[in-house]
N, C-alpha and C positions, 0 to 999 in steps of 0.2 A: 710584446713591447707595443706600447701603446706609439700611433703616430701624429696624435697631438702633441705638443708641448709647448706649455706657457714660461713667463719667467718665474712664478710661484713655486712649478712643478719641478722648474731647473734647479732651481735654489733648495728646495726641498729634496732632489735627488742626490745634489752635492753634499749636502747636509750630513743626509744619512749615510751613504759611502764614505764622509771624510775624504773628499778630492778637493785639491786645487784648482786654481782660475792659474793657471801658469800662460805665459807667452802664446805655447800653441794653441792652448785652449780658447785664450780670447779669440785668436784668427779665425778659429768658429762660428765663435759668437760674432765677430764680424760680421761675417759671409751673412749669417741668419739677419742681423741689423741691415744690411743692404736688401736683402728682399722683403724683409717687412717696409723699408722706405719705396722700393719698388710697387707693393703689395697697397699699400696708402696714395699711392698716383694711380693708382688702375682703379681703383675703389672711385675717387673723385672725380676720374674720369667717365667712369660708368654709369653714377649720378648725373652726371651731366648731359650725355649722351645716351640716352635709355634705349634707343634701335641698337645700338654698338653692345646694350649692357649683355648680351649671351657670350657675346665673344669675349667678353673680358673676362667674365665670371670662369671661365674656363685659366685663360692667362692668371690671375687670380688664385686659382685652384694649383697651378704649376709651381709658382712661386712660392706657394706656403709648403707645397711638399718640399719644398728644396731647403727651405727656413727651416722646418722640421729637420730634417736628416740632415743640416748644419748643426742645428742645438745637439742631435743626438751623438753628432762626429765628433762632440767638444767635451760630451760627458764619457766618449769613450777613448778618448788619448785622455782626459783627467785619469781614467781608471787605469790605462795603460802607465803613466806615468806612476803612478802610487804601487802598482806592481815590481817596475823595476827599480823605484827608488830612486831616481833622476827625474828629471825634465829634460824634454828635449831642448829647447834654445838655451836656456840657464844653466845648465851642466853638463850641453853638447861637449865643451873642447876637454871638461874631464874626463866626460866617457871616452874620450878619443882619445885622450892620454891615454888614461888607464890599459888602449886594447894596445899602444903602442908599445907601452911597457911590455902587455902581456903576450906580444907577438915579434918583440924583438925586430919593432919596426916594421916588420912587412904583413901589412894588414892583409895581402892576399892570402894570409892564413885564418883569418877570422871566420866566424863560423857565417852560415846564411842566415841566421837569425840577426848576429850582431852587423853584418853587412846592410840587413834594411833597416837594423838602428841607425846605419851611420845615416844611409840615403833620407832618414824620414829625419833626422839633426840638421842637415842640410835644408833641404826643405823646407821646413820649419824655419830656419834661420833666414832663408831668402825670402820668404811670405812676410815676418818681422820687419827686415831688413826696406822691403817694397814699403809697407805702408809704414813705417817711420818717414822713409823719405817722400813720401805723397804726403803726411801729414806738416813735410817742413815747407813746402811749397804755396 
């Protein structure tokens, strides 16, 4: 796996998998969009300051790996989601119907695989839910 990735490479990986940009996925892509803006203030910073530019170049270097393994976290819940055929925020409360049906209400019967569905629905949902309301503010 390569640890670059651009937005060409992203759009071209979706492409060919046949993934969604669903809810979780963008929170990804979020995260990667904040440290590329982050990554763009160190950069002009380090131009400006060229004693300071080592130490930046390093901070720099931190940031994109994190950007990086944000795009690659967004290509890998798309992939997860296309596996089980849901999305996590968009068809959480049916999966969670679904297991109450299936478990006659006491989800402490659910298996551990569907127990870190529910936690990563949850999640999911509260990341959503965060920056909708930072975005009303």
């Amino acid at each position: 796996m390569s640890r670059y990735m651009n937005q060409v490479q992203y759009a071209e990986i979706m492409k060919y998998e046949n993934l969604n940009e669903s809810i979780a996925v963008k929170a990804y892509l979020r995260q990667a969009m904040m440290q590329t803006n982050i990554i763009r203030k160190l950069e002009i910073h380090a131009e400006a300051h060229e004693d300071q530019a080592p130490i930046f170049r390093k901070y720099i270097k931190e940031h994109d790996e994190k950007r990086v393994q944000a795009v690659w976290d967004a290509i890998a819940v798309a992939q997860e989601e296309k596996r089980q055929g849901w999305r996590y925020v968009e068809d959480g409360a049916n999966f969670l119907a679904y297991l109450e049906v299936k478990y006659d209400g006491n989800l402490k019967q659910a298996t551990e695989v569907e127990k870190l569905q529910i936690q990563l629905t949850t999640l999911y949902d509260q990341m959503y839910r965060k920056r909708s309301e930072g975005e009303m503010r």
